[in-house]
MARKE-642624 format. One record per residue: residue number from 0; z negated, y negated, x of N, C-alpha, C in turn. Coordinates in pm, 1 decimal, padded with zeros to 6 digits. Example, Ala and Ser with C-alpha at 12.3 -4.5 7.8 and 13.67 -1.06 7.14 Angstrom:
REM residues 2
    n       n_w       n_v       n_u      ca_w      ca_v      ca_u       c_w       c_v       c_u
    0  -00780.0   00569.0   01319.0  -00780.0   00450.0   01230.0  -00780.0   00330.0   01320.0
    1  -00708.0   00225.0   01285.0  -00714.0   00106.0   01367.0  -00787.0  -00003.0   01290.0
REM end
This chain:
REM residues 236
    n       n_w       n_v       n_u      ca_w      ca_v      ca_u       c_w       c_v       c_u
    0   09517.6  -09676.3  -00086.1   09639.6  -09718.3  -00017.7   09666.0  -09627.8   00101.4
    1   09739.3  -09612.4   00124.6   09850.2  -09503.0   00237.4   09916.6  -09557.9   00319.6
    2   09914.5  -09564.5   00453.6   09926.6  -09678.3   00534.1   09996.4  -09528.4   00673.2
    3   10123.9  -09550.9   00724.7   10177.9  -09455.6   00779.2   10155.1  -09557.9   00896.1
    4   10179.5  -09459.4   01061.5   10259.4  -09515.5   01158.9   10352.3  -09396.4   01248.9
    5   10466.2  -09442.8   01252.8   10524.8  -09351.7   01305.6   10630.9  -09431.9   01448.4
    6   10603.5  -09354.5   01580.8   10658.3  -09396.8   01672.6   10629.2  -09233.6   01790.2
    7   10729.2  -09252.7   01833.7   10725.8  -09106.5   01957.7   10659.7  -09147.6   02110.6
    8   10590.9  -09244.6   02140.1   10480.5  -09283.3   02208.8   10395.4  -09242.4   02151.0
    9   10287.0  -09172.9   02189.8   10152.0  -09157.0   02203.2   10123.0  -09287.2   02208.1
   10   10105.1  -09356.8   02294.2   10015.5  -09474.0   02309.2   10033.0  -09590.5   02244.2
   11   10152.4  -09596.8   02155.0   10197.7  -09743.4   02102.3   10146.0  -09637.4   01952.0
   12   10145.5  -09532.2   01906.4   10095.1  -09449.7   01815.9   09917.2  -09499.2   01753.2
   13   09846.1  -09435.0   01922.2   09756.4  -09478.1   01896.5   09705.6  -09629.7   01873.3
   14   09732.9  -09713.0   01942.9   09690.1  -09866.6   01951.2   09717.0  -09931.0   01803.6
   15   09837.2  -09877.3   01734.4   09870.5  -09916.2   01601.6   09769.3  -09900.2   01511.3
   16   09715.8  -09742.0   01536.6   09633.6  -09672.8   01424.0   09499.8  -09743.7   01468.0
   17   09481.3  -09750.4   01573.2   09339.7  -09845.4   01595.0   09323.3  -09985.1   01527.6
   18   09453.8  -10047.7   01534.7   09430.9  -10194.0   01496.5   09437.6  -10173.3   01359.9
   19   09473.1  -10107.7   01290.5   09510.9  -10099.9   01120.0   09388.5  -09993.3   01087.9
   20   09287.0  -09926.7   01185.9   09154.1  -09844.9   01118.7   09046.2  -09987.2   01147.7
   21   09072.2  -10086.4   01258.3   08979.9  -10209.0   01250.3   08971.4  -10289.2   01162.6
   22   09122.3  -10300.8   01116.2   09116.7  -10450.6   01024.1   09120.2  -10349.1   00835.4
   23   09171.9  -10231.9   00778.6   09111.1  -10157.4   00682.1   09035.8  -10018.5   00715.8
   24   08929.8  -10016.5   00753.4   08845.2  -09917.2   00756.6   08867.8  -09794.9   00651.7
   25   08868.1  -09872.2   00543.1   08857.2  -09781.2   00437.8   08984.2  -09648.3   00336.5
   26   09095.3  -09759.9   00426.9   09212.1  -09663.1   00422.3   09266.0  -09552.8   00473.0
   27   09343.8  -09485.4   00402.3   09378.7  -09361.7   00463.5   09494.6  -09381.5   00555.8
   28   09524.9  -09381.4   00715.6   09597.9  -09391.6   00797.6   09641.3  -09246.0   00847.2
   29   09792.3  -09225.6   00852.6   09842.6  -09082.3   00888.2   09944.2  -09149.5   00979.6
   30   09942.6  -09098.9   01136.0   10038.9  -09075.9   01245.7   10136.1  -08974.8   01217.1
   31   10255.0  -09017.0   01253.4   10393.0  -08943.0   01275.1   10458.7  -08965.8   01446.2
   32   10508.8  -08829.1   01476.8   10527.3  -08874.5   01620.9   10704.1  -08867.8   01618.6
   33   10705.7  -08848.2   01517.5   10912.8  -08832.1   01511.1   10924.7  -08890.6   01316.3
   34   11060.1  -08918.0   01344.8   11118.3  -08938.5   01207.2   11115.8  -08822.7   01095.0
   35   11139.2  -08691.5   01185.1   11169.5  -08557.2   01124.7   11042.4  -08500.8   01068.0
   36   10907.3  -08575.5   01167.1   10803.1  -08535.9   01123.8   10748.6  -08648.9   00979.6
   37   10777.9  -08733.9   00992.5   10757.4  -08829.1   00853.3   10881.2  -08809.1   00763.5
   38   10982.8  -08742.7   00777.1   11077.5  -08713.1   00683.5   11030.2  -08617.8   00614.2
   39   10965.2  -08526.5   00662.9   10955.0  -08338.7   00629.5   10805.3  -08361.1   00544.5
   40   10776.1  -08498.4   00520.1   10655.5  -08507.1   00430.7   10677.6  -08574.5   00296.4
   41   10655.5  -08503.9   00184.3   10675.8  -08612.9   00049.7   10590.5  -08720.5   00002.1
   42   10499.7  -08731.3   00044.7   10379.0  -08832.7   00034.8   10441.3  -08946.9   00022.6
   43   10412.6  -09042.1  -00115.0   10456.4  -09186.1  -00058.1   10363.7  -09269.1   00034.5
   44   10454.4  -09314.6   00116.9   10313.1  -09461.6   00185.9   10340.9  -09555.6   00109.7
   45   10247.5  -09674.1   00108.3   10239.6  -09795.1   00081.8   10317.0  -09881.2   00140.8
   46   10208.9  -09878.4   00323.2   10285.5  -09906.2   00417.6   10318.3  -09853.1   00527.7
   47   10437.5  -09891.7   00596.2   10494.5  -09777.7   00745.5   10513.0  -09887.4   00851.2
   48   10435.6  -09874.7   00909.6   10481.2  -09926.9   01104.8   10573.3  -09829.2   01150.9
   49   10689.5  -09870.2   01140.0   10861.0  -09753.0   01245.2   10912.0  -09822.9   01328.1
   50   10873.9  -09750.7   01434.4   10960.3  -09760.0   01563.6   11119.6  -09741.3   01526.1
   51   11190.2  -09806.9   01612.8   11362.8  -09768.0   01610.3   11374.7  -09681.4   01708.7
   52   11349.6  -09684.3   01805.9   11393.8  -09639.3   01960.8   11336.9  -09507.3   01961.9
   53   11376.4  -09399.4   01873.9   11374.1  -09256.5   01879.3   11438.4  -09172.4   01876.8
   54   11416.0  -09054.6   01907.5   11523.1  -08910.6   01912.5   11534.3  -08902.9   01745.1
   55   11675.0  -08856.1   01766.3   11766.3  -08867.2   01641.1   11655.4  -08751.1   01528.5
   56   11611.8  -08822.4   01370.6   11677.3  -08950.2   01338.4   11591.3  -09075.5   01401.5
   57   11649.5  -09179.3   01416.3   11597.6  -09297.0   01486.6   11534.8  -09354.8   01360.7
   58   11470.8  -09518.0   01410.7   11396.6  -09526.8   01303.6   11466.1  -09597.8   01156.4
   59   11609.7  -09643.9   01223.8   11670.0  -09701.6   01083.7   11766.2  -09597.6   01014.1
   60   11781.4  -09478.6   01101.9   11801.9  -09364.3   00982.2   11704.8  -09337.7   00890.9
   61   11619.2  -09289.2   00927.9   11456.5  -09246.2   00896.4   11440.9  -09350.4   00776.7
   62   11436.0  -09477.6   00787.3   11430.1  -09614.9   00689.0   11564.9  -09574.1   00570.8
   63   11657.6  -09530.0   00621.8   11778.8  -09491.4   00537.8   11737.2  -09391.2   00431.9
   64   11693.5  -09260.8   00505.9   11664.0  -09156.9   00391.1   11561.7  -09191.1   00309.5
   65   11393.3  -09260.2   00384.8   11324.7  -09315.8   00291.1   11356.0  -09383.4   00209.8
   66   11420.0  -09482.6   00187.4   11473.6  -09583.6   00081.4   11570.5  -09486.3  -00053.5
   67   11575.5  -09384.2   00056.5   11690.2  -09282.8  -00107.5   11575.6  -09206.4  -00215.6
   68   11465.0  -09247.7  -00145.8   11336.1  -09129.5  -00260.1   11262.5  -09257.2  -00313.4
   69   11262.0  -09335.9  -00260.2   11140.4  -09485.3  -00319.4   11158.6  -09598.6  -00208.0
   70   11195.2  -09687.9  -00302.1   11174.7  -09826.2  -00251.2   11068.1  -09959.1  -00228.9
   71   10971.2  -09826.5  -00233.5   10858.8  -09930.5  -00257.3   10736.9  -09931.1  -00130.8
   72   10782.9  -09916.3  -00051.3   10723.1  -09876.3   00063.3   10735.0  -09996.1   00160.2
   73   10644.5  -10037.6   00193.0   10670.6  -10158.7   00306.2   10680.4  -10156.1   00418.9
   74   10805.9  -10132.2   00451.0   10865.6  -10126.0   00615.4   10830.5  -10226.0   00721.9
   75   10732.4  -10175.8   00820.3   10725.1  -10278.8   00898.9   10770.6  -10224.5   01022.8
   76   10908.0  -10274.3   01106.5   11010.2  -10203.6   01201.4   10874.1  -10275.6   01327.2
   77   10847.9  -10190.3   01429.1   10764.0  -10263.5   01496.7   10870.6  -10198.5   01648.1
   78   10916.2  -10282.6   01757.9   11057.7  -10282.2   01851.9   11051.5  -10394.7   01919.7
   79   11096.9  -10359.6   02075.4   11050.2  -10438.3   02139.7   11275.4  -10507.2   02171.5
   80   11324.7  -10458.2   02064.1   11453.0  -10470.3   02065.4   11505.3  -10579.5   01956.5
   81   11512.2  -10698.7   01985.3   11590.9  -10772.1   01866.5   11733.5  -10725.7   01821.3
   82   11817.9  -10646.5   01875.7   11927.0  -10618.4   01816.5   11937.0  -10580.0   01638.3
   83   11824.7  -10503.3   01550.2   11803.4  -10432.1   01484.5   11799.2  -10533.9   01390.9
   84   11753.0  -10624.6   01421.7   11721.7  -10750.3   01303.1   11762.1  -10743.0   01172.2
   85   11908.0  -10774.8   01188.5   12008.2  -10767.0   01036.2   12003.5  -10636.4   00978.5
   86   11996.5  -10509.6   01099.4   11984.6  -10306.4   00988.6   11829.7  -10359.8   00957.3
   87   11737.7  -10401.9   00969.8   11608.3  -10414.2   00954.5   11663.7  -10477.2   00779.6
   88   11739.6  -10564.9   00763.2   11705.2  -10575.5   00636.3   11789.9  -10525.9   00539.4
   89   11874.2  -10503.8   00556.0   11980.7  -10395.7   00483.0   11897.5  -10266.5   00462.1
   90   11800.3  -10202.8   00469.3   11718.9  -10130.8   00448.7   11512.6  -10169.7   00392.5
   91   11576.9  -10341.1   00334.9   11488.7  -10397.1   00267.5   11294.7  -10383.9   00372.8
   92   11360.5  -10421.0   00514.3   11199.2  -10393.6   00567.1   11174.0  -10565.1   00515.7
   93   10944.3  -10530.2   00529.2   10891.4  -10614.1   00486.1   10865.4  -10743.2   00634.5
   94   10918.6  -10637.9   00722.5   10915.0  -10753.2   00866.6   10943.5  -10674.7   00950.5
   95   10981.7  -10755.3   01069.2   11051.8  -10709.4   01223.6   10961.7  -10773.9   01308.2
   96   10839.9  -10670.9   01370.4   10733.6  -10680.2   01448.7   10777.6  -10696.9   01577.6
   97   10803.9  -10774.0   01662.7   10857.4  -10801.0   01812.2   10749.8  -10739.5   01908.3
   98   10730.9  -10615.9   01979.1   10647.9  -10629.1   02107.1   10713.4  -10677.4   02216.0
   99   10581.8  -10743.9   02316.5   10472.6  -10700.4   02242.0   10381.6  -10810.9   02176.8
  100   10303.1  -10758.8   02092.1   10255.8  -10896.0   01962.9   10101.2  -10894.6   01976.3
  101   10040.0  -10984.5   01942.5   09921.9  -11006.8   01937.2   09866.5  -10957.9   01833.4
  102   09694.9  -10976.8   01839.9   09618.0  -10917.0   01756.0   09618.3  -10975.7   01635.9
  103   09679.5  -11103.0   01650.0   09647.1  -11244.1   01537.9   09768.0  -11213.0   01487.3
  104   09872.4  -11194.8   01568.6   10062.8  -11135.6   01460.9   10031.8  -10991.2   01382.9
  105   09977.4  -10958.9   01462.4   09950.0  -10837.4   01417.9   09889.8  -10813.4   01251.6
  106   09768.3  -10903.4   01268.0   09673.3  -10868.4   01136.4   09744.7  -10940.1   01054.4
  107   09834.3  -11091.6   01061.2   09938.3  -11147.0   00992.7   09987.7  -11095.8   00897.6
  108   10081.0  -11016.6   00969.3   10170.7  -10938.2   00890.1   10157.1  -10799.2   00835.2
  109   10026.7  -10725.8   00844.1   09924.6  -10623.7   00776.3   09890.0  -10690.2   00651.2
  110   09827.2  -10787.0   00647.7   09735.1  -10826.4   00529.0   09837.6  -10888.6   00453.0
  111   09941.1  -10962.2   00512.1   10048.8  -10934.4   00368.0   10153.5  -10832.6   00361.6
  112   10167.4  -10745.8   00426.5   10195.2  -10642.8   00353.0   10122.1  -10589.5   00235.1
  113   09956.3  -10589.9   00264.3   09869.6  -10542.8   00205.4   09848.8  -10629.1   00048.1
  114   09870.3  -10733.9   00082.8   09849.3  -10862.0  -00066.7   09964.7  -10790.3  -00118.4
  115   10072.1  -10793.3  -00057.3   10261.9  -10729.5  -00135.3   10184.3  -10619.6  -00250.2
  116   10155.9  -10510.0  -00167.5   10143.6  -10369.7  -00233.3   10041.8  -10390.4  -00365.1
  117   09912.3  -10505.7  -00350.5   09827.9  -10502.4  -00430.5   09871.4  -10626.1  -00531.9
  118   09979.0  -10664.1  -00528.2   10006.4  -10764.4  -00650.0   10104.7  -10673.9  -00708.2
  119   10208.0  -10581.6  -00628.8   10268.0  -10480.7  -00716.3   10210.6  -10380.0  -00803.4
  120   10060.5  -10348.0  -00734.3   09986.8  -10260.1  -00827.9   09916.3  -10327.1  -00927.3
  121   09942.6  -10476.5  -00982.0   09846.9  -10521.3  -01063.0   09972.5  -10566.7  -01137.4
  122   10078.5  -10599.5  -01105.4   10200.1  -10659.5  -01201.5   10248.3  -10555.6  -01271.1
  123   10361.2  -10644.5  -01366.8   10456.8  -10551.7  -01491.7   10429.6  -10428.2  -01434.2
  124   10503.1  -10417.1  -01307.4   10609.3  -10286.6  -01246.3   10495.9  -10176.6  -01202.0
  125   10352.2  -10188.2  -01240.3   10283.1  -10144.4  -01186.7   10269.2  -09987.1  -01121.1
  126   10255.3  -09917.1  -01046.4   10246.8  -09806.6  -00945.2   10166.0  -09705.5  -01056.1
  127   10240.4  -09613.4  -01114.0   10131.1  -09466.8  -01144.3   09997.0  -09499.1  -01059.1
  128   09893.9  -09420.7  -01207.2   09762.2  -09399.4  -01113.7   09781.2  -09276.9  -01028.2
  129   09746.0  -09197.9  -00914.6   09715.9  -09179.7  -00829.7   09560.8  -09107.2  -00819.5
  130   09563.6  -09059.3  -00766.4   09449.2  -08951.4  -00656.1   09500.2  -09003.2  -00507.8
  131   09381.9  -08983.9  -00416.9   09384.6  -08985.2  -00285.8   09311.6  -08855.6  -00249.4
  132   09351.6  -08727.0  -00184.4   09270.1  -08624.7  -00159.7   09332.6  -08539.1   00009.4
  133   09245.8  -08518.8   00049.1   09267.9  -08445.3   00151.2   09269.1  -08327.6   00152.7
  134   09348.6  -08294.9   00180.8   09408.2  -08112.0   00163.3   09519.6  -08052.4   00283.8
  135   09453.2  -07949.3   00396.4   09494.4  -07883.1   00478.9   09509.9  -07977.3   00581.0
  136   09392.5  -08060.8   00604.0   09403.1  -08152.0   00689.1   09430.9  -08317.6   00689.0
  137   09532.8  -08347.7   00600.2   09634.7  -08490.0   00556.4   09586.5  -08516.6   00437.2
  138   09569.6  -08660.8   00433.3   09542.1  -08730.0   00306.9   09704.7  -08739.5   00216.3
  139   09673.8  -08664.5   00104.7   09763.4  -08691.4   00009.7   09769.9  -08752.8  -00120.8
  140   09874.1  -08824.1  -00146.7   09880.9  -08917.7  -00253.4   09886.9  -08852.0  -00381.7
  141   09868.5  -08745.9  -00476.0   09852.9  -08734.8  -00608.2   09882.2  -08808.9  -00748.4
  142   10014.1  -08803.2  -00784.1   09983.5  -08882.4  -00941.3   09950.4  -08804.5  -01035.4
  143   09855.7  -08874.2  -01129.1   09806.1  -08825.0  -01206.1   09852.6  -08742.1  -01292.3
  144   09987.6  -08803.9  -01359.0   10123.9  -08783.3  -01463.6   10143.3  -08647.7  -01404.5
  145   10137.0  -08603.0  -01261.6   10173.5  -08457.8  -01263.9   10104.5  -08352.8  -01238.5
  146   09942.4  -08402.2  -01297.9   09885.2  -08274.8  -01303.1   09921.4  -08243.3  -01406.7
  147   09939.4  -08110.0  -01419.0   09873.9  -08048.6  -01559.4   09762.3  -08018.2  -01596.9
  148   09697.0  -07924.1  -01497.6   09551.6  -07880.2  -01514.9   09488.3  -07865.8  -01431.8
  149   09343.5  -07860.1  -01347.4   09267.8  -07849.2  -01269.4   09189.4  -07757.6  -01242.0
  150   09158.5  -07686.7  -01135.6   09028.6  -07590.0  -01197.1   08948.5  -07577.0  -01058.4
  151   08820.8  -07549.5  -01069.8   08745.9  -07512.9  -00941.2   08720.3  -07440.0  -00906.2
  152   08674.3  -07337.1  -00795.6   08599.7  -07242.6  -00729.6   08535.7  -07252.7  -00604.7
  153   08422.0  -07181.8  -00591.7   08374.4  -07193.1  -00450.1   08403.0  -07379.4  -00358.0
  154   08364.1  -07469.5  -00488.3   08362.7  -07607.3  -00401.0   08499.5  -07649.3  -00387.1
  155   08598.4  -07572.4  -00428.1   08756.0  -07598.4  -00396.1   08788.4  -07648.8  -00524.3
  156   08894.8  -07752.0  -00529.7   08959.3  -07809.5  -00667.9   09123.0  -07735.3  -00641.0
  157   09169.1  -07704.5  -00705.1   09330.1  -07655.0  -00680.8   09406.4  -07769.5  -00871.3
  158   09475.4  -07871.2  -00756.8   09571.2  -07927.4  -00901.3   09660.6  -07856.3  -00892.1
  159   09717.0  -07842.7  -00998.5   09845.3  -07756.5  -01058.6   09939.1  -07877.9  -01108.8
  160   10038.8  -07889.2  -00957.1   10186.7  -07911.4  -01060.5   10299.3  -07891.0  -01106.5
  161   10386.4  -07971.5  -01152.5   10527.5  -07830.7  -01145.1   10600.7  -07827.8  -01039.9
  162   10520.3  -07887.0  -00929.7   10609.2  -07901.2  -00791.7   10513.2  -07766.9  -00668.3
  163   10388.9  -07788.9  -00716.0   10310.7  -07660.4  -00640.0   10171.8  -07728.2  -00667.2
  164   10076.9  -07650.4  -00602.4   09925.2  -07641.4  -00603.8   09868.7  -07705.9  -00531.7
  165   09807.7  -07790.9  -00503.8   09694.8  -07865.8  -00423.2   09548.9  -07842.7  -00423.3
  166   09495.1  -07780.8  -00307.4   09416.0  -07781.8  -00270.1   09308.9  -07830.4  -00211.8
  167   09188.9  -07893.5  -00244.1   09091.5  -07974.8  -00179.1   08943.6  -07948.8  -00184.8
  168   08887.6  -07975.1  -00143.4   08706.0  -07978.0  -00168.5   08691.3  -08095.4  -00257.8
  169   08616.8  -08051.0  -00346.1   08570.8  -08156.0  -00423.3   08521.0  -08115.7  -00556.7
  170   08433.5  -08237.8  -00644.1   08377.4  -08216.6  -00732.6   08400.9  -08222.3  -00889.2
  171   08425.0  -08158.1  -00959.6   08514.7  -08173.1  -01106.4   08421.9  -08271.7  -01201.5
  172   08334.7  -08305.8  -01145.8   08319.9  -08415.7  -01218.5   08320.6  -08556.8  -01175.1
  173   08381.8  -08559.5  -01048.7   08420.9  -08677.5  -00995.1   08584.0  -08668.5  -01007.8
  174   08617.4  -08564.6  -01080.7   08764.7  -08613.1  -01042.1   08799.2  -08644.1  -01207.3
  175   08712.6  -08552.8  -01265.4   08716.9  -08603.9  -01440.5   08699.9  -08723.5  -01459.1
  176   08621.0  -08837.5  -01356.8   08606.5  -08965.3  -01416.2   08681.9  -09040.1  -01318.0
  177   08769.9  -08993.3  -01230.5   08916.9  -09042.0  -01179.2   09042.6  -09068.4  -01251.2
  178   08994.5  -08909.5  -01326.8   09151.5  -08905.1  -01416.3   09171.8  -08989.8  -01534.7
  179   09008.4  -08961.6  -01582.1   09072.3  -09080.0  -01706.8   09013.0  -09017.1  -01852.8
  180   09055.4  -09120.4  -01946.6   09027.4  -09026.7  -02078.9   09146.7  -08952.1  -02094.8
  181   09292.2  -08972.6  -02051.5   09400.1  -08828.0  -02092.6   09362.6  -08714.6  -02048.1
  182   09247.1  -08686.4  -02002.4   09230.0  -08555.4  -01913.5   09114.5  -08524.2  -01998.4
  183   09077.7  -08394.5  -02005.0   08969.3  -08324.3  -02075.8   08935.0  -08195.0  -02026.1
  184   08797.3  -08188.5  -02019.8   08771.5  -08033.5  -01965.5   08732.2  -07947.3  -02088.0
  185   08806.5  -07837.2  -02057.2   08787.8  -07709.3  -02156.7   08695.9  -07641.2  -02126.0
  186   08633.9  -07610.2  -02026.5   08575.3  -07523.7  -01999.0   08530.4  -07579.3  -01828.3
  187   08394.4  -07542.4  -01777.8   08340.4  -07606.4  -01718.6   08370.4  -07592.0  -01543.3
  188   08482.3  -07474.7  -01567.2   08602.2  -07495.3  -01440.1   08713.9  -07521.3  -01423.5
  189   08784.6  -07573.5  -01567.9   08882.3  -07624.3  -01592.1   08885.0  -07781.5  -01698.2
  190   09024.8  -07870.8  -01633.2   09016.9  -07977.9  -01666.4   09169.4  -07977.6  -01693.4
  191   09242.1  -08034.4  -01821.1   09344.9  -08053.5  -01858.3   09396.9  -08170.5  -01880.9
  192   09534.2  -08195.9  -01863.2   09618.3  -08350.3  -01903.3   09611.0  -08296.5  -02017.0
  193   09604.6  -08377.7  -02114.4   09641.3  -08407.1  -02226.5   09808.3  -08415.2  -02255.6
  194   09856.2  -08475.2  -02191.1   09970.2  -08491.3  -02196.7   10079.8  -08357.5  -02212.1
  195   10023.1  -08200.7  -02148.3   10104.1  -08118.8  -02098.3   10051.6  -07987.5  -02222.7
  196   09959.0  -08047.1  -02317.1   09908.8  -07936.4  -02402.4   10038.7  -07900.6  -02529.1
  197   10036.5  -07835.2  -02555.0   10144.7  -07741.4  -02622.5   10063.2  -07675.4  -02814.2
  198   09981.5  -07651.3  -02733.6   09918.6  -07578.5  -02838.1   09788.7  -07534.4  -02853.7
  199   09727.3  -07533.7  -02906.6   09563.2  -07470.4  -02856.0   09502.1  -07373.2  -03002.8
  200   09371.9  -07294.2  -02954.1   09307.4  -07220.8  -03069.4   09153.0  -07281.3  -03001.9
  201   09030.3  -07236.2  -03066.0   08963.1  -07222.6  -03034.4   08902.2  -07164.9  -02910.8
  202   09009.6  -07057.1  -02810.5   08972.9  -06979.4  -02755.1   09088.3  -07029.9  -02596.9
  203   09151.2  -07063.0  -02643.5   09265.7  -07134.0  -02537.4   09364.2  -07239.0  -02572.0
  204   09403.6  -07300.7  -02460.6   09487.6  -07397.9  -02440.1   09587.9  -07378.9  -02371.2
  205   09749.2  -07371.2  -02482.5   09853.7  -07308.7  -02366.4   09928.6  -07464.3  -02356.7
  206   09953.7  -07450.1  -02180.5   10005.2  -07584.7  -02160.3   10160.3  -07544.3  -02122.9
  207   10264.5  -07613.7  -02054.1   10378.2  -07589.5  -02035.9   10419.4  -07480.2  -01931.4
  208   10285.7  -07500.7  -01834.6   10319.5  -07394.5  -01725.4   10203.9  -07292.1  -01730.1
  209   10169.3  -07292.4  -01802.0   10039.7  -07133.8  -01825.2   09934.9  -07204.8  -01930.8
  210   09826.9  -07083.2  -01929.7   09692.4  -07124.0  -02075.2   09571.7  -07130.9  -01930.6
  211   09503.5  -07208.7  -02023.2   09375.4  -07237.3  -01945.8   09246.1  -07156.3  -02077.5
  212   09156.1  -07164.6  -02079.4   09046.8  -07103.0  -02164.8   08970.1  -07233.8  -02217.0
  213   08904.9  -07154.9  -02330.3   08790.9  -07275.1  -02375.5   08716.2  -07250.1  -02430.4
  214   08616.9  -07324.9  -02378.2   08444.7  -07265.9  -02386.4   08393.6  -07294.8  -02546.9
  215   08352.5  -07183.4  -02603.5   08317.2  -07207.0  -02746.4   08223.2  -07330.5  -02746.6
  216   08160.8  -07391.3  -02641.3   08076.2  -07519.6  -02642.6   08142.1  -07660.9  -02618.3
  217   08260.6  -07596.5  -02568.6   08359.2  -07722.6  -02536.1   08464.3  -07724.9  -02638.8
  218   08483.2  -07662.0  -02726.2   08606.3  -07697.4  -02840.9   08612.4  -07757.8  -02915.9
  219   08464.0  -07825.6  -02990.7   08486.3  -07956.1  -03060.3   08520.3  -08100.3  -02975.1
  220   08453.6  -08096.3  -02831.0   08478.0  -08200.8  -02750.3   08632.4  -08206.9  -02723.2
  221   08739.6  -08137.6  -02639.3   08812.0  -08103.8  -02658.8   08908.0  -08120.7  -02781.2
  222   08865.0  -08076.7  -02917.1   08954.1  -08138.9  -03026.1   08944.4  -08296.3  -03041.6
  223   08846.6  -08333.0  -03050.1   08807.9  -08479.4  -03015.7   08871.6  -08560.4  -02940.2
  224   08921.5  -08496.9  -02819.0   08971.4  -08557.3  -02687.5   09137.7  -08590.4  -02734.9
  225   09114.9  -08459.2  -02794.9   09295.3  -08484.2  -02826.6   09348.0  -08524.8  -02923.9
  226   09271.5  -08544.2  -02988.7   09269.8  -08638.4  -03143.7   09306.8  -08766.2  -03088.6
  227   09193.0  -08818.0  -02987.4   09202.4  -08939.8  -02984.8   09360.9  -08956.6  -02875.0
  228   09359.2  -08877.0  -02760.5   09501.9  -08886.5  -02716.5   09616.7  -08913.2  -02787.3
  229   09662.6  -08845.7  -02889.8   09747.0  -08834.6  -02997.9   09714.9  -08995.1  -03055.3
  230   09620.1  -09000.6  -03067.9   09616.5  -09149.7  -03148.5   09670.0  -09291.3  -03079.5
  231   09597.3  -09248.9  -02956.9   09647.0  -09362.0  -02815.3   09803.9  -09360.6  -02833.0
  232   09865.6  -09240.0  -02781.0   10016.3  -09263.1  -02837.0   10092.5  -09308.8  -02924.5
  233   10046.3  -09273.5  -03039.2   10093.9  -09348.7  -03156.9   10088.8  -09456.9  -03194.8
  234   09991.4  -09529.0  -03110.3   09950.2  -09694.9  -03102.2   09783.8  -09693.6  -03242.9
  235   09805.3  -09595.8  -03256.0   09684.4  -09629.6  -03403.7   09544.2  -09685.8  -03341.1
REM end
């Protein structure tokens, strides 16, 4: 889960990120000190603590453009201004945080935000799987659906999508049993969607946006993999 706060105080910045690293430890929390700076990022959050009372865009612009890429983000307007109330929900927020609020309002309205996001990820409408990885500093959200292929070097993972490259530390065989059975490794520095394969020989795998290689020890596993992919689809 991806848990934003964005406000142009430093100190109402920090105190936020403290109370939401106390009560989920285990989540990934990213500060924004402007709108422009949480605009200029594609990452979805889960959830967002937004200030209103900022240099243009303010925070119910900011709530405006977010809502035009995904609506699934749980706005929590945190303002020590009741005027905002009614734009607070015309831009579908999950609550209007009054400072200043207690520790007990506080964790309130966190943990159901938090129940919200985790009954949406278990219902019909359910949320793409996802990666969580840190790369050039910021935890980023990853769906799976747009890797194509993976590969390692020197301790580095680089995903390939058709939007650009991601970069991280990490281990290809922890991310092989992230991804799933649609994913398969060809070769023991490369890992492929299933989904994006095109064509293959014994010797390579050309996917939509380039060929990856394959290890004469890995090509029956590999045909296997995609046998059974193909089958998953078809319902057989």
């Amino acid at each position: 889960m991806r848990i934003g706060v964005c406000d142009d105080n430093r100190e109402v910045r920090e105190l936020i990120f403290g109370k939401v690293r106390g009560l989920y430890p285990a989540e990934a929390v990213t500060v924004y000190e402007s709108g422009a700076a949480l605009l200029a990022e594609n990452e979805p959050l889960d959830i967002l603590f937004l200030d209103i009372k900022m240099p243009p865009p303010d925070g119910m612009e900011t709530a405006r453009r977010l809502r035009e890429r995904s609506d699934s983000t749980e706005l929590i307007f945190v303002t020590a201004f009741r005027d905002y109330v009614f734009d607070a929900f015309d831009v579908g927020a999950f609550h209007y945080l009054l400072k200043p609020f207690s520790d007990e309002k506080f964790a309130q309205v966190l943990n159901r935000a938090v129940e919200q996001c985790r009954k949406r990820e278990s219902g019909p409408g359910q949320r793409r799987p996802s990666l969580l990885v840190m790369s050039k500093g910021k935890h980023r959200t990853v769906y799976l659906s747009d890797i194509e292929y993976a590969e390692v070097y020197d301790r580095r993972i680089v995903l390939h999508t058709a939007a650009e490259d991601i970069e991280y530390y990490g281990r290809m065989k922890e991310l092989q049993r992230e991804a799933g059975e649609d994913f398969c490794r060809t070769h023991r520095g490369y890992l492929v969607n299933l989904d994006y394969v095109e064509r293959y020989d014994a010797t390579t795998v050309w996917l939509k946006r380039g060929e990856v290689p394959v290890a004469r020890k890995q090509f029956a596993e590999f045909v296997r993999c995609y046998m059974g992919y193909i089958n998953r689809k078809r319902g057989d």
